[in-house]
N, C-alpha and C positions, 0 to 999 in steps of 0.2 A: 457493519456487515456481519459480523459473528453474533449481534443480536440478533440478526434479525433471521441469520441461519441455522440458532439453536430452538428460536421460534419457529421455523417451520416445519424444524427435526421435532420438534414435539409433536407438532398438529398429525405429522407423517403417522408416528409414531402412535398417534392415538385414533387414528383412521380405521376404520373396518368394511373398506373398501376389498374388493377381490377384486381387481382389474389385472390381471398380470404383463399387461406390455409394457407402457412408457410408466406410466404410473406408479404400478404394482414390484414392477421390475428395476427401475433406473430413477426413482426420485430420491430415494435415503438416500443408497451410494454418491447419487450426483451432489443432496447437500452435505454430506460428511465430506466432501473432498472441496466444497465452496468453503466449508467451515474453516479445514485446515490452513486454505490458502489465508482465509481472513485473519487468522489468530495469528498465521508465522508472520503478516506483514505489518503485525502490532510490533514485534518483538520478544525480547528475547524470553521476558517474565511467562510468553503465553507457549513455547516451545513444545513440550511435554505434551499439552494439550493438542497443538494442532498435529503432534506426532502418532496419537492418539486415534487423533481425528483420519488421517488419511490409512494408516491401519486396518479400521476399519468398515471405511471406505473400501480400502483393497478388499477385504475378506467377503463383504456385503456384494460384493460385484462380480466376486469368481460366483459364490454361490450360484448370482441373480443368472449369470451367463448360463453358468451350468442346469439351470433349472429351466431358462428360457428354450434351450436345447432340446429340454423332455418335455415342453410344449408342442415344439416344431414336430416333433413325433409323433403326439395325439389329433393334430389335423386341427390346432389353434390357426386361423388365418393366419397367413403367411409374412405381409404386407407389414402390418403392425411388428409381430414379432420382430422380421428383419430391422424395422428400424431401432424396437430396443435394442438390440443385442448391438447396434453402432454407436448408438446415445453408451453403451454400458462398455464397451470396449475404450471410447474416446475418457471416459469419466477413469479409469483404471487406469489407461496412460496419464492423465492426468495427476491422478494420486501418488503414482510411482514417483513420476517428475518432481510434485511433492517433496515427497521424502530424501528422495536424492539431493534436493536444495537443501532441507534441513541441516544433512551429512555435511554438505560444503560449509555453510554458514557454522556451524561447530568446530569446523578442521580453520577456517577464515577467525575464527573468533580467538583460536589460538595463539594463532600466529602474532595476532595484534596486541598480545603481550610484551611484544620489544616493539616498542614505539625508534626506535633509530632501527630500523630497517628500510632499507630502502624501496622499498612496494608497500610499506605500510599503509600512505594514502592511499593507492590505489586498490588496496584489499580492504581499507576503510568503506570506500566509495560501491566495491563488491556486497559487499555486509548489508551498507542501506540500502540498494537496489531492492537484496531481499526482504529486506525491513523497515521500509520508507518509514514508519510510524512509528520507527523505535528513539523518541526524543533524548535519552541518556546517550546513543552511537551521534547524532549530530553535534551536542556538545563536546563531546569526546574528538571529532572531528576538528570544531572550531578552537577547543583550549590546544591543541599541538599545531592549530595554522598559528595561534595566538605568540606559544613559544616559541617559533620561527621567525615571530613579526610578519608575518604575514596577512595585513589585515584587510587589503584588496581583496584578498581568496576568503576571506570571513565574509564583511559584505558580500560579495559573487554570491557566497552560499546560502547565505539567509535572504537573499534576493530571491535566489531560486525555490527555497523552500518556500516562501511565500507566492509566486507565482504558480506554481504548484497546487498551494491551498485553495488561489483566488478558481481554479475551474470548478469551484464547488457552490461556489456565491452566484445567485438568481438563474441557475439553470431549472430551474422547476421539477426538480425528483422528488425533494422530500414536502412531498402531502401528503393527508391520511395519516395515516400510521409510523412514515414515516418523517414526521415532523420534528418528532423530537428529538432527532440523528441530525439534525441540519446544522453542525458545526458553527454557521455565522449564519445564522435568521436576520431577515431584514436587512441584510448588505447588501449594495447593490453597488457596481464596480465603475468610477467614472474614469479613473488615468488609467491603471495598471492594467495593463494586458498578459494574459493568463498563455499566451503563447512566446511572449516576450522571448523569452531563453531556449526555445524549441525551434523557433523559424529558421527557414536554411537559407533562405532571400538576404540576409544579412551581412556585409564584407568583413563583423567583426565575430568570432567566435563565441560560444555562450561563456567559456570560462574570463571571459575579456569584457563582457558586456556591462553596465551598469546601469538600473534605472533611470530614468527622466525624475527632475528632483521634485516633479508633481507626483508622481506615484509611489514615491518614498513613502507617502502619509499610509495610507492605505496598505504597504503594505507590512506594516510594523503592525496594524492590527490585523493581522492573520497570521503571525508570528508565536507560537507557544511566548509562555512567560519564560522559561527558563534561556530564551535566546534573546528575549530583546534587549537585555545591557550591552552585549557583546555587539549586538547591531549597532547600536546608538554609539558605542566606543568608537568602532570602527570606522564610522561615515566620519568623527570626529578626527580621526588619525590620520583618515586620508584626504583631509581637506575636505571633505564635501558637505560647507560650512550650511548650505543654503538646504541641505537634505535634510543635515544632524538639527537645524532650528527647527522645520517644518515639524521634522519628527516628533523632539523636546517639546514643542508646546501642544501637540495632538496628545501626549502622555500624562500634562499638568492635568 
């Protein structure tokens, strides 16, 4: 997503279009503020940047407002204008919100300096909301379930993170161009269901839930590398003898 929105911030950029409603008006700021979101929900190495990004986002969109305004006053159709100046208003709340999460996610990353606190996980779990893509905060999650012995909540979570991954496998987005962004090309999903741990139809909780040991296979491969040892541990820890084989020899 942040290729493909520095990609369009250029084409923008290199435009010599005069259009000044949606276009002219509300397309930089709208993808400088797509950019930002996409860079913070990498993580934390991309911070700066998407700080950067919604910045100037903001600044690009007071301007854009303010100059849409001294449009409405030259007798630019009215119709049009109104709806930049909403497209550019929503984009502005947007960037602000932004930033504000950045703030949180800095004051949250602090805190998670003392691992014996007790909201630690749940300020852990805080953190990857904003940073789903940040794979160093998931290990960091799993190695302190690990020194609790907690290895039900390891599995739980690399379950989830894979079920997660799998709504990205044979949904048809990435063609054309973007093809080469398709995370797992040519997967195509036969056990694992990608709502598994989201359903509310269910009597047992997501944190309580556990694969079918048919889609255990499946989902070790949508797994980052740096998590599959701890999954394969974990299925083995917890008895889930017929998952941890399926797994083991899908890996040979």
């Amino acid at each position: 997503a942040a290729k493909d929105a520095r990609k369009a911030l250029k084409l923008e950029q290199s435009s010599t279009s005069s259009d000044h409603t949606n276009n002219g008006l509300a397309l930089r700021g709208k993808i400088l503020s797509l950019l930002g979101y996409s860079l913070l929900r990498i993580g934390s190495n991309n911070l700066e940047s998407a700080k950067k990004a919604f910045e100037d986002s903001i600044e690009f969109t007071k301007d854009a407002i303010d100059n849409a305004k001294m449009l409405s006053s030259t007798g630019q159709p009215s119709t049009s204008l109104d709806d930049a100046k909403k497209l550019l208003k929503t984009t502005l709340e947007e960037s602000k919100t932004g930033l504000n999460e950045i703030v949180t996610y800095e004051t949250l990353k602090e805190e998670l300096k003392d691992s014996s606190r007790k909201r630690y996980i749940n300020d852990l779990d805080s953190v990857l909301d904003m940073t789903p893509g940040n794979i160093d905060l998931h290990v960091q999650k799993i190695k302190h379930l690990i020194s609790r012995k907690r290895w039900f909540e390891v599995a739980n979570h690399c379950e989830q993170m894979a079920a997660k991954a799998s709504r990205y496998c044979g949904v048809g987005i990435f063609k054309g161009d973007l093809q080469d962004a398709d995370p797992f090309p040519d997967m195509k999903l036969e056990e694992l269901d990608p709502d598994y741990f989201t359903r509310r139809d269910k009597v047992v909780p997501q944190h309580l839930r556990v694969l079918p040991t048919v889609a255990s296979r499946e989902a070790v491969s949508l797994l980052p590398k740096e998590i599959l040892s701890y999954y394969v541990t974990s299925l083995r820890l917890e008895d889930r003898c017929d998952s941890a084989l399926l797994v083991g020899r899908f890996l040979r």
